[in-house]
N, C-alpha and C positions, 0 to 999 in steps of 0.2 A: 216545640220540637223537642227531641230526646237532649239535648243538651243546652234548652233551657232559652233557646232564642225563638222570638215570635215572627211569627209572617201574618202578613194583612193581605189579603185578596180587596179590592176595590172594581166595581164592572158598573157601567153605564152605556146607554145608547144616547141619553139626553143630554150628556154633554157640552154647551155648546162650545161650538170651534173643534168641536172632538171628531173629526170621521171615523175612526177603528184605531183608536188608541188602545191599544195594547204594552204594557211594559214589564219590565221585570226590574226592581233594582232592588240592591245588595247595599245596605249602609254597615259599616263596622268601624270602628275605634280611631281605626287609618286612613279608610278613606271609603271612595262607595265606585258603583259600577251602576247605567245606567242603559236599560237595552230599548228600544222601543221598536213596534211593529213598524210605524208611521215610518221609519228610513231607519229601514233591515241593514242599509250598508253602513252604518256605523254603531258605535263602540261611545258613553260620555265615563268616562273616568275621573275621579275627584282623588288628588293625595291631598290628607290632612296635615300632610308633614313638609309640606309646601312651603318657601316662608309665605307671610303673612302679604304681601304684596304681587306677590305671583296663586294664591289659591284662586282657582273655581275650575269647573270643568273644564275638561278638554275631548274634541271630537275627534276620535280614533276612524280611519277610513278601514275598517277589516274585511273588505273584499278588493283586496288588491294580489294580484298575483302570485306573490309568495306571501298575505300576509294570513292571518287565523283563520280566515272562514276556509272550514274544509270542501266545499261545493265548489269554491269559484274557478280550481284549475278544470272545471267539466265546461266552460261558460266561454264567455265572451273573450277579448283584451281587453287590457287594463284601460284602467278608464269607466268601464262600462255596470253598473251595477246591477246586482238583483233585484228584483222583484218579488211581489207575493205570492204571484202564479209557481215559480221555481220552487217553492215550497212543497207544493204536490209534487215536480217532478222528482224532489229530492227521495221523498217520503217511498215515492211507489219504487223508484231504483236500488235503495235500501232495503225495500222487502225484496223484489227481484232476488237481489246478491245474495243476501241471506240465504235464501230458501234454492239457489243454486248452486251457493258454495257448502250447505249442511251447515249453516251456524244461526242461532236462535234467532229469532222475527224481533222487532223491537219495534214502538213499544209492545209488549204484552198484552192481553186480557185480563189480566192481575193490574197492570197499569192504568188501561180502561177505569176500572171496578176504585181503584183508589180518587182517579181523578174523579169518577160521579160522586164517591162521597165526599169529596172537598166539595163541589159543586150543590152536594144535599145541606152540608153544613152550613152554605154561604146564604142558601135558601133559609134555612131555620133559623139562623143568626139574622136575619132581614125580619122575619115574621117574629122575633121573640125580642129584639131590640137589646142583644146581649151579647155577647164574645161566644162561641161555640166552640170546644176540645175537639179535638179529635184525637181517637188512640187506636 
């Protein structure tokens, strides 16, 4: 990345024990963030700065009523979580809004176009057996 931090993409279907694992996590100096498809309705956060007796993760509930997840006040009550399906709903309501209130579609076609060449990279870095740049 432009400022010198690396990101690893990892994808499998063979997995076992895997059914659509999907994750995103964030490690830095202090601590990490851990998002995973498999239960969309939490949050795992790690502070490094923990004492030593109390570190390891902890499971954030963020689709609670008032808590981060911006979707969930359109949804159920508390208690109730999302799913994968609400994903689409999200996605198509967000273009809706957009395109009715005059403010940009997101994501992009430029968006698209980056995410295939991460996607071409991961490919070529499979087939060359090597780390692949992208710039």
């Amino acid at each position: 990345m432009k400022n010198g931090a690396l990101a690893n993409l990892e994808a499998t279907r063979y997995a076992p024990g895997r059914k659509n694992q999907i994750t995103l996590e964030i490690n830095g100096r202090k601590g990490s963030l851990c998002f995973d498809f498999e239960d969309m309705n939490r949050l795992q956060y790690y502070n490094a700065e923990d004492p030593g007796d109390r570190r390891g993760f902890r499971s954030i509930l963020v689709t609670e009523r008032d808590g981060i997840q911006p979707y969930v006040g359109n949804w159920w009550p508390p208690g109730h979580g999302l799913g994968y399906e609400h994903t689409f709903i999200h996605t198509f309501a967000d273009f809706v809004n957009a395109c009715a209130e005059g403010r940009p579609v997101h994501p992009t076609f430029e968006d698209g176009l980056k995410n295939q060449r991460v996607l071409t990279a991961v490919e070529e870095s499979s087939q060359k057996g090597r780390w692949v740049s992208l710039t």
